[in-house]
mmJSON file of the N, C-alpha and C atoms, coordinates in Angstrom:
{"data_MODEL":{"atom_site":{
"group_PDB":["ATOM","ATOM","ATOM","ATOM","ATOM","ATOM","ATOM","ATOM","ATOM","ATOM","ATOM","ATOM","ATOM","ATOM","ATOM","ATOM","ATOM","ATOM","ATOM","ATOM","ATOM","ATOM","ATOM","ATOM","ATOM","ATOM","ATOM","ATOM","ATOM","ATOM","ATOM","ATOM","ATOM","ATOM","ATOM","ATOM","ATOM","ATOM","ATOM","ATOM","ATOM","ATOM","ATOM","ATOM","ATOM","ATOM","ATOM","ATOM","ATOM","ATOM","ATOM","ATOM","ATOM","ATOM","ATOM","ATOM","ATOM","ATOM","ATOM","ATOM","ATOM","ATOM","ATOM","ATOM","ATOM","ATOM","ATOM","ATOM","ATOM","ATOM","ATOM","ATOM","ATOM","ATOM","ATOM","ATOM","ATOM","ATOM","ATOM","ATOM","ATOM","ATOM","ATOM","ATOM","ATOM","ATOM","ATOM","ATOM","ATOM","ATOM","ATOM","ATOM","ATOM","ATOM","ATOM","ATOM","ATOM","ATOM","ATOM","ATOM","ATOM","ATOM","ATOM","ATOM","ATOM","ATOM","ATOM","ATOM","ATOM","ATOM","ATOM","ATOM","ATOM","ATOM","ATOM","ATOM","ATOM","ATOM","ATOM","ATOM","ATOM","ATOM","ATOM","ATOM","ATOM","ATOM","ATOM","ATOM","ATOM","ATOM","ATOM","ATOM","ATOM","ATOM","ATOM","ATOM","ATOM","ATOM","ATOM","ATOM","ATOM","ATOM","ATOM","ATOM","ATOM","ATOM","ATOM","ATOM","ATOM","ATOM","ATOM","ATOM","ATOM","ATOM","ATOM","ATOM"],
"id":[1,2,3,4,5,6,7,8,9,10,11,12,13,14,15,16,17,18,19,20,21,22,23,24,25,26,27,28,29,30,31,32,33,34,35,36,37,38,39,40,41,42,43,44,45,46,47,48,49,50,51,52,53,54,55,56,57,58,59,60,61,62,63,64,65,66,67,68,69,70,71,72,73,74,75,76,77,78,79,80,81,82,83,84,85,86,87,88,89,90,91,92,93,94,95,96,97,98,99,100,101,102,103,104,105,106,107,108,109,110,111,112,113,114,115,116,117,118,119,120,121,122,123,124,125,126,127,128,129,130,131,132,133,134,135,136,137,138,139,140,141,142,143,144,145,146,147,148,149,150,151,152,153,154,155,156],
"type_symbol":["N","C","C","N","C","C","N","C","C","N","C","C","N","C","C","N","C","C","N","C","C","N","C","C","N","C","C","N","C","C","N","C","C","N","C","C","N","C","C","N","C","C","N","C","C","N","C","C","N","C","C","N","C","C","N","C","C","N","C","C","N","C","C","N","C","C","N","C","C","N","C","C","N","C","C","N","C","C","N","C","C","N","C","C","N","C","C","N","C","C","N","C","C","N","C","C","N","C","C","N","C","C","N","C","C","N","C","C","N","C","C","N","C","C","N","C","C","N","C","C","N","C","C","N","C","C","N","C","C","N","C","C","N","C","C","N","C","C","N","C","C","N","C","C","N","C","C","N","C","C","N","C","C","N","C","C"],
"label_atom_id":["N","CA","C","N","CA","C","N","CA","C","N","CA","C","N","CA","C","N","CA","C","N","CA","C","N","CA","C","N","CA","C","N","CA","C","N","CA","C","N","CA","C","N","CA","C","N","CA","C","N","CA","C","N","CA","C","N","CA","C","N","CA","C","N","CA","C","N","CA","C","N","CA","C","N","CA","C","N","CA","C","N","CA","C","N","CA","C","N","CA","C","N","CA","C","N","CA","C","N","CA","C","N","CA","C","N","CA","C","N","CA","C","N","CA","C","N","CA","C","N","CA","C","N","CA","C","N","CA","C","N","CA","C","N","CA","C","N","CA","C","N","CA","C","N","CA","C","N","CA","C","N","CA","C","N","CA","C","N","CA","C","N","CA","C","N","CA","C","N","CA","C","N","CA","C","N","CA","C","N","CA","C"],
"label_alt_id":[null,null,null,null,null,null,null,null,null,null,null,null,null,null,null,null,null,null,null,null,null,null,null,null,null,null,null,null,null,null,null,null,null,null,null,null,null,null,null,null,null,null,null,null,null,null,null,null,null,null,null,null,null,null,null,null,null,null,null,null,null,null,null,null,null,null,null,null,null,null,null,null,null,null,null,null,null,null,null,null,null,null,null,null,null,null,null,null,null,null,null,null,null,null,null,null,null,null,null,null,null,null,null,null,null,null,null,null,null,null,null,null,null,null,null,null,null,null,null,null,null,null,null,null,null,null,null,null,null,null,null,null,null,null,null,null,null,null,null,null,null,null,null,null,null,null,null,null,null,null,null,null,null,null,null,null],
"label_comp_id":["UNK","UNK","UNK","UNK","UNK","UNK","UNK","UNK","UNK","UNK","UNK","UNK","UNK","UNK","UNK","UNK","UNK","UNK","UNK","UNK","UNK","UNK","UNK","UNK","UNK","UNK","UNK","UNK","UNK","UNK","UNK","UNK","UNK","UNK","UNK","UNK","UNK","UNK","UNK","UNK","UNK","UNK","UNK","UNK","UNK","UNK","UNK","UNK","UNK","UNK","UNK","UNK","UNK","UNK","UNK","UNK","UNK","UNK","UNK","UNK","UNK","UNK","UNK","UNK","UNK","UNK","UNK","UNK","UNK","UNK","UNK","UNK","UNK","UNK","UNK","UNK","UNK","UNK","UNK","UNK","UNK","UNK","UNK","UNK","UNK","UNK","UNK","UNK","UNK","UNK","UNK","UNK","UNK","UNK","UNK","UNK","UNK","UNK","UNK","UNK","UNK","UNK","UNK","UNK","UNK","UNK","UNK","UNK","UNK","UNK","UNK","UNK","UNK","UNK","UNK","UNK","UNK","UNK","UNK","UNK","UNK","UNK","UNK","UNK","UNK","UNK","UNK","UNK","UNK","UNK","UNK","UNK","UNK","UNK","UNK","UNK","UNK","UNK","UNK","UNK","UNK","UNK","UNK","UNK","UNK","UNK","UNK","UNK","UNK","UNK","UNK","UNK","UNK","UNK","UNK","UNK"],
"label_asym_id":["A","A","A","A","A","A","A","A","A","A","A","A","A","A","A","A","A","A","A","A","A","A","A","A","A","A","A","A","A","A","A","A","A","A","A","A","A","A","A","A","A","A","A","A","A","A","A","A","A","A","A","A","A","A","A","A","A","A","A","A","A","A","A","A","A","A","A","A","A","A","A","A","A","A","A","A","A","A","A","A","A","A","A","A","A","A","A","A","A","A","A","A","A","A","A","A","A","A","A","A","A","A","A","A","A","A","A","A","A","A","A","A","A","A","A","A","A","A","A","A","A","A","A","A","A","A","A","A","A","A","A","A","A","A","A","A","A","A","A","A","A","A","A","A","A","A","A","A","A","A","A","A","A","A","A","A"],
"label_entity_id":["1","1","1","1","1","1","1","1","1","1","1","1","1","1","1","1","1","1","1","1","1","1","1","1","1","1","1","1","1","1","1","1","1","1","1","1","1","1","1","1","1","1","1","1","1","1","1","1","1","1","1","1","1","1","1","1","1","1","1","1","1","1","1","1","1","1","1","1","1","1","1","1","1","1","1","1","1","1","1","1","1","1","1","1","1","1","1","1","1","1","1","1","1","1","1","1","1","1","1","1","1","1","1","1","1","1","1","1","1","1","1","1","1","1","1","1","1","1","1","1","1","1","1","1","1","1","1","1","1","1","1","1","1","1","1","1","1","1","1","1","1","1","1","1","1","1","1","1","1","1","1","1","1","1","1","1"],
"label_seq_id":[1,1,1,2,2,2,3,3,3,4,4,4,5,5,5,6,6,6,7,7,7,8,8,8,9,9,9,10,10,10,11,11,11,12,12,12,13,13,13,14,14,14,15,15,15,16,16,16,17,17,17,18,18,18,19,19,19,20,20,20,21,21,21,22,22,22,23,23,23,24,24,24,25,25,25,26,26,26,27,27,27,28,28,28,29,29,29,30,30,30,31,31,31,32,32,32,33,33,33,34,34,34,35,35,35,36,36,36,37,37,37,38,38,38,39,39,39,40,40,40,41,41,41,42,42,42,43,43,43,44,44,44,45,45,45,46,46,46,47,47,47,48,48,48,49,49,49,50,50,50,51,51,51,52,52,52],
"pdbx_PDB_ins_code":[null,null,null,null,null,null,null,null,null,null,null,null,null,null,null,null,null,null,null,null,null,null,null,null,null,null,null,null,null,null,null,null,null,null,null,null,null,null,null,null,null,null,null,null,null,null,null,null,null,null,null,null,null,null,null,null,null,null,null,null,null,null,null,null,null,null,null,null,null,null,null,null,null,null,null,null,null,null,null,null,null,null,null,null,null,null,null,null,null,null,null,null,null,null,null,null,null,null,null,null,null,null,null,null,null,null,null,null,null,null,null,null,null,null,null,null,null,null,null,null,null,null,null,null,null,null,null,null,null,null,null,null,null,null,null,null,null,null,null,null,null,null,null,null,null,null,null,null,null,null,null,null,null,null,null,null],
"Cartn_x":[-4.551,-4.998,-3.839,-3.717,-2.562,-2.613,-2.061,-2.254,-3.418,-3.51,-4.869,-4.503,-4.668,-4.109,-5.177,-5.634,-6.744,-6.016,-6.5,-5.605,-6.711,-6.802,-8.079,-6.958,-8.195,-7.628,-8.968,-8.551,-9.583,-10.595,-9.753,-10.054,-9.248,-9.834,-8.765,-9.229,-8.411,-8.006,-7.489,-7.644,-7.048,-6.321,-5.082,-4.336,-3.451,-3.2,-1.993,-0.454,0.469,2.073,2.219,2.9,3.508,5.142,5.922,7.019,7.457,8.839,9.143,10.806,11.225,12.526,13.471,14.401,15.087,15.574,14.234,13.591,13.145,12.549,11.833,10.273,9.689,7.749,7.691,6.316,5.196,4.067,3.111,1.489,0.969,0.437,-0.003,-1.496,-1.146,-2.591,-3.252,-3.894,-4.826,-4.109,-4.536,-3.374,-3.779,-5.036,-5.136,-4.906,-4.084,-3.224,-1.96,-1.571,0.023,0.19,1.144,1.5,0.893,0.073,0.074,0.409,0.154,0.713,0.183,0.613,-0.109,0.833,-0.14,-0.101,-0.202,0.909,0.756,0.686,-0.693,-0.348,-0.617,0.097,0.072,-1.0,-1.574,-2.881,-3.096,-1.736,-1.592,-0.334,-0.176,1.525,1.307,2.575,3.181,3.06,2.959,3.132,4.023,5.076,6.633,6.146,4.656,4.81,3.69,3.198,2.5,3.453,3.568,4.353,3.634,2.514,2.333,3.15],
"Cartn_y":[15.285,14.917,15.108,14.316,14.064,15.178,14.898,16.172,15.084,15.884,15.446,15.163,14.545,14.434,14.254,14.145,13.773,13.127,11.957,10.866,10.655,10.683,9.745,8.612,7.805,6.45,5.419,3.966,3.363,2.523,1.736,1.097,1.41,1.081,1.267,0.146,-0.271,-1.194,-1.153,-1.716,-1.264,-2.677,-2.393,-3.557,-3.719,-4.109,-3.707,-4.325,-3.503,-3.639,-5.174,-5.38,-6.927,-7.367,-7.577,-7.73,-8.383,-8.547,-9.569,-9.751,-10.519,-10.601,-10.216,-9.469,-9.088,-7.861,-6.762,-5.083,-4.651,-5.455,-4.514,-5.503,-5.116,-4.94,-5.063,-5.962,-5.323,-5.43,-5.088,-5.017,-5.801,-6.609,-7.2,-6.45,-6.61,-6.414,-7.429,-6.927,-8.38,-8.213,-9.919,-10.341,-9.633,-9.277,-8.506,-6.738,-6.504,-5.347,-5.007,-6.732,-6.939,-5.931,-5.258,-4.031,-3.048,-2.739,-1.357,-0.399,0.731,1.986,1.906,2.255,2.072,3.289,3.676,4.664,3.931,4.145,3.765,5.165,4.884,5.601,5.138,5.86,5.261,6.185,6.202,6.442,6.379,5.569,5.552,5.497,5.978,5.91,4.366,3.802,2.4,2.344,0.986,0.64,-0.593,0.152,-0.524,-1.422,-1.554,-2.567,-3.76,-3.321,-4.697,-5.789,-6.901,-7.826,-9.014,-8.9,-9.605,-10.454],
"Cartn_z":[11.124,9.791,8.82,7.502,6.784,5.532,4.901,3.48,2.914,1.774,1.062,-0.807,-1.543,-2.136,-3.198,-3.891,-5.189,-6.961,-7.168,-7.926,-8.399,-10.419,-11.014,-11.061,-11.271,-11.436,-11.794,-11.413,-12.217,-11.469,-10.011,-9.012,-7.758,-6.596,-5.338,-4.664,-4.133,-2.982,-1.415,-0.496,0.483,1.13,1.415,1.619,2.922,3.712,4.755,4.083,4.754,3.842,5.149,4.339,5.077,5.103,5.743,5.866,4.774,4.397,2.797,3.41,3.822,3.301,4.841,4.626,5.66,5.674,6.176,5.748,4.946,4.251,3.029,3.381,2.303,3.068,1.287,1.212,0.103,0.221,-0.849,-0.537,-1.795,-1.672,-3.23,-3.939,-5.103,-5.518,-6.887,-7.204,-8.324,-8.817,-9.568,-10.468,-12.428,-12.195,-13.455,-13.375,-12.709,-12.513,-13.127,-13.498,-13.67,-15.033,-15.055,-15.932,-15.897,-14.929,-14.641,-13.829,-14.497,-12.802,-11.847,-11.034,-9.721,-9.09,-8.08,-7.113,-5.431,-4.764,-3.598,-2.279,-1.623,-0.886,0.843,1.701,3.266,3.952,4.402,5.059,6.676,7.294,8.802,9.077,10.24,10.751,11.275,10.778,11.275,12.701,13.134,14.785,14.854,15.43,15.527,16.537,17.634,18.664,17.984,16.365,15.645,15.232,16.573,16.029,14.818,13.988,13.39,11.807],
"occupancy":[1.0,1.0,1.0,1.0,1.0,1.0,1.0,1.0,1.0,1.0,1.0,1.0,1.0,1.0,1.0,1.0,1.0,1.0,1.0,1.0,1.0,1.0,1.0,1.0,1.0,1.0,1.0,1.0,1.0,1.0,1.0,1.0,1.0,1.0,1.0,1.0,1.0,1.0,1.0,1.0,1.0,1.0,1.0,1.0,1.0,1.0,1.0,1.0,1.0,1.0,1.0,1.0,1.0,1.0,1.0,1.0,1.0,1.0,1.0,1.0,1.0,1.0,1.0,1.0,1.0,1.0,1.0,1.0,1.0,1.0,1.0,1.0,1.0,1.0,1.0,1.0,1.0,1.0,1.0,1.0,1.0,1.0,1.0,1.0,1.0,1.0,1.0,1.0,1.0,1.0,1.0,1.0,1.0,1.0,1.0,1.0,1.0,1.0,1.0,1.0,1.0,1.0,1.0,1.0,1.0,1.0,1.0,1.0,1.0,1.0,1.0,1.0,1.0,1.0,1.0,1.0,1.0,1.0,1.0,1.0,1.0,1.0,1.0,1.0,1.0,1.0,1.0,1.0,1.0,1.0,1.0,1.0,1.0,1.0,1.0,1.0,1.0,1.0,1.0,1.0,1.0,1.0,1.0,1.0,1.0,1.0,1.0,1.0,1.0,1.0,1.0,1.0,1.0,1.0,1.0,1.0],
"B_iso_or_equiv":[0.0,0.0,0.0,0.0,0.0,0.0,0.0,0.0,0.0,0.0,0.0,0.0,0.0,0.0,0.0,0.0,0.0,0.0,0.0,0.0,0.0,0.0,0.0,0.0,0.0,0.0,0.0,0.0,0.0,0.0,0.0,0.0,0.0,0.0,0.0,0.0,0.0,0.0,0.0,0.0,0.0,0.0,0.0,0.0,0.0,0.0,0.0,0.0,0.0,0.0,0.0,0.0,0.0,0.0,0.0,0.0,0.0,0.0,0.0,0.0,0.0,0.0,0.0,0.0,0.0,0.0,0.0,0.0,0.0,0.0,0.0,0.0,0.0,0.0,0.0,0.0,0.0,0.0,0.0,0.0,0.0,0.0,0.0,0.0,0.0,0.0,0.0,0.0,0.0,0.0,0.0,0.0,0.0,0.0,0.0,0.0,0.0,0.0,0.0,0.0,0.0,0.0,0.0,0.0,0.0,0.0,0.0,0.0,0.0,0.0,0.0,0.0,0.0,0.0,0.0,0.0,0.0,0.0,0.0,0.0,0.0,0.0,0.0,0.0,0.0,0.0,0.0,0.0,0.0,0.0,0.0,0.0,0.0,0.0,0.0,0.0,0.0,0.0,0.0,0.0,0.0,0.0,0.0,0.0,0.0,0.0,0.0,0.0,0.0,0.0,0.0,0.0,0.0,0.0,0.0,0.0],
"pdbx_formal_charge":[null,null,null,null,null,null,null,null,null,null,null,null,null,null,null,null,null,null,null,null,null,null,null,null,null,null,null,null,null,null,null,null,null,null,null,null,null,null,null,null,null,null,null,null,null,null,null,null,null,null,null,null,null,null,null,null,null,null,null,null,null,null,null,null,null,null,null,null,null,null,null,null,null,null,null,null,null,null,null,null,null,null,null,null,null,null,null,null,null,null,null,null,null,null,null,null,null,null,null,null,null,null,null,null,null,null,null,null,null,null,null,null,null,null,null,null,null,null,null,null,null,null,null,null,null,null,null,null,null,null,null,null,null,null,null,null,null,null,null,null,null,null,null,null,null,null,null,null,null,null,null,null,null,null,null,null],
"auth_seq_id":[1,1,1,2,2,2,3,3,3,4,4,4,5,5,5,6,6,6,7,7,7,8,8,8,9,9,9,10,10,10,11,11,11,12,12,12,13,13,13,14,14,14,15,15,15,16,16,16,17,17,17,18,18,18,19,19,19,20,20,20,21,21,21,22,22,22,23,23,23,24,24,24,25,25,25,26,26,26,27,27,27,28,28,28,29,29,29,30,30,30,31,31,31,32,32,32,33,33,33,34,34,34,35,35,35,36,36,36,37,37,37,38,38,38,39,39,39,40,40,40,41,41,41,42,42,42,43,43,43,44,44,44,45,45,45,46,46,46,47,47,47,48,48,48,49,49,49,50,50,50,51,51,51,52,52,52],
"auth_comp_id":["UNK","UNK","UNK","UNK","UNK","UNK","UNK","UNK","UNK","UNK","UNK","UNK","UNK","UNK","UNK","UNK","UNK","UNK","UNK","UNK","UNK","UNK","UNK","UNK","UNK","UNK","UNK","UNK","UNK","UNK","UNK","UNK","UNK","UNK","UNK","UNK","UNK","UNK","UNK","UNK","UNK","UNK","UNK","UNK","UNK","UNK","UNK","UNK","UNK","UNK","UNK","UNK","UNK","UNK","UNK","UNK","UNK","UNK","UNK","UNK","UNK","UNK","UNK","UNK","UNK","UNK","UNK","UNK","UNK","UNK","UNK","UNK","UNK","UNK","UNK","UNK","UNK","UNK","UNK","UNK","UNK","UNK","UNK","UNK","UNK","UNK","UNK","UNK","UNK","UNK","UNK","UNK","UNK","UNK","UNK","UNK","UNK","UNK","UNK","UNK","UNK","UNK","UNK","UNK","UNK","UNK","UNK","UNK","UNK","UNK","UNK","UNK","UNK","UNK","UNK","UNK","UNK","UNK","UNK","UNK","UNK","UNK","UNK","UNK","UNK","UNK","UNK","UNK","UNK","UNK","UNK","UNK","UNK","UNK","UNK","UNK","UNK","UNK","UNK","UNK","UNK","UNK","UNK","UNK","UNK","UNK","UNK","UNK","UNK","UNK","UNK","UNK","UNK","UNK","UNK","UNK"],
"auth_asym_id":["A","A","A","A","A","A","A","A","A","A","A","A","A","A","A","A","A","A","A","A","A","A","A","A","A","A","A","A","A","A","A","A","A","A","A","A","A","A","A","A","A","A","A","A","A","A","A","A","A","A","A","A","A","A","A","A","A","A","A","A","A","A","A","A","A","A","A","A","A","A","A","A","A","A","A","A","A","A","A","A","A","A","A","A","A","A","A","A","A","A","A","A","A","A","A","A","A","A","A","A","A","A","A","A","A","A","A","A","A","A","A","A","A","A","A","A","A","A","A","A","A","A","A","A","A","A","A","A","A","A","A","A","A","A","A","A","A","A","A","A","A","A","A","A","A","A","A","A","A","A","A","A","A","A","A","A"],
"auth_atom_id":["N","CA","C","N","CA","C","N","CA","C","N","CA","C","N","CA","C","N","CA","C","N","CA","C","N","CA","C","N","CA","C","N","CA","C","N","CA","C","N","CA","C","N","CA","C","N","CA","C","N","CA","C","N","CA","C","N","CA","C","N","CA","C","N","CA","C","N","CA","C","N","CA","C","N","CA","C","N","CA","C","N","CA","C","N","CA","C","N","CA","C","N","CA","C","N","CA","C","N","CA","C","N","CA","C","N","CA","C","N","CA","C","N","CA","C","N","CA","C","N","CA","C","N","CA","C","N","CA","C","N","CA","C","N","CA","C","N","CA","C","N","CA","C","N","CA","C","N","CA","C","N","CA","C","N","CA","C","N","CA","C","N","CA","C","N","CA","C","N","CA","C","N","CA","C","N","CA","C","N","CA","C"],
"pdbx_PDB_model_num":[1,1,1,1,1,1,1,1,1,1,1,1,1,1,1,1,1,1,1,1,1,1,1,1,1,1,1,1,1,1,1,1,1,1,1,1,1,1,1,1,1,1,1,1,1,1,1,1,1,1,1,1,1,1,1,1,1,1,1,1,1,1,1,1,1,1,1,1,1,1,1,1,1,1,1,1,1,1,1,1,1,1,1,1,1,1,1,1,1,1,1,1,1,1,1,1,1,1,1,1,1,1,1,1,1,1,1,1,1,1,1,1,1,1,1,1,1,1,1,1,1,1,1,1,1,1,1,1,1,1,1,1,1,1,1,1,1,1,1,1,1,1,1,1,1,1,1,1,1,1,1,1,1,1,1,1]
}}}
């Protein structure tokens, strides 16, 4: 089990990270989000054999 962490906030989402480019990854979120903070957090260890 991971640490535990407790965040107010306003909405959550759950998204998978997706490859971008050549090594870097992002995760999108709504488009009525645009300018705000956001908190990202990872929730599973990666699997280097998900070739998707």
């Amino acid at each position: 089990m991971g640490d535990r962490y407790e965040i107010e906030g306003e909405e959550i989402v759950e998204r998978e990270v997706k490859p971008f480019g050549s090594g870097g990854a992002h995760v999108t979120a709504p488009k009525d989000w645009i300018g705000a903070d956001v908190k990202l957090v990872r929730t599973t260890t990666p699997d280097p054999t998900d070739d998707e």
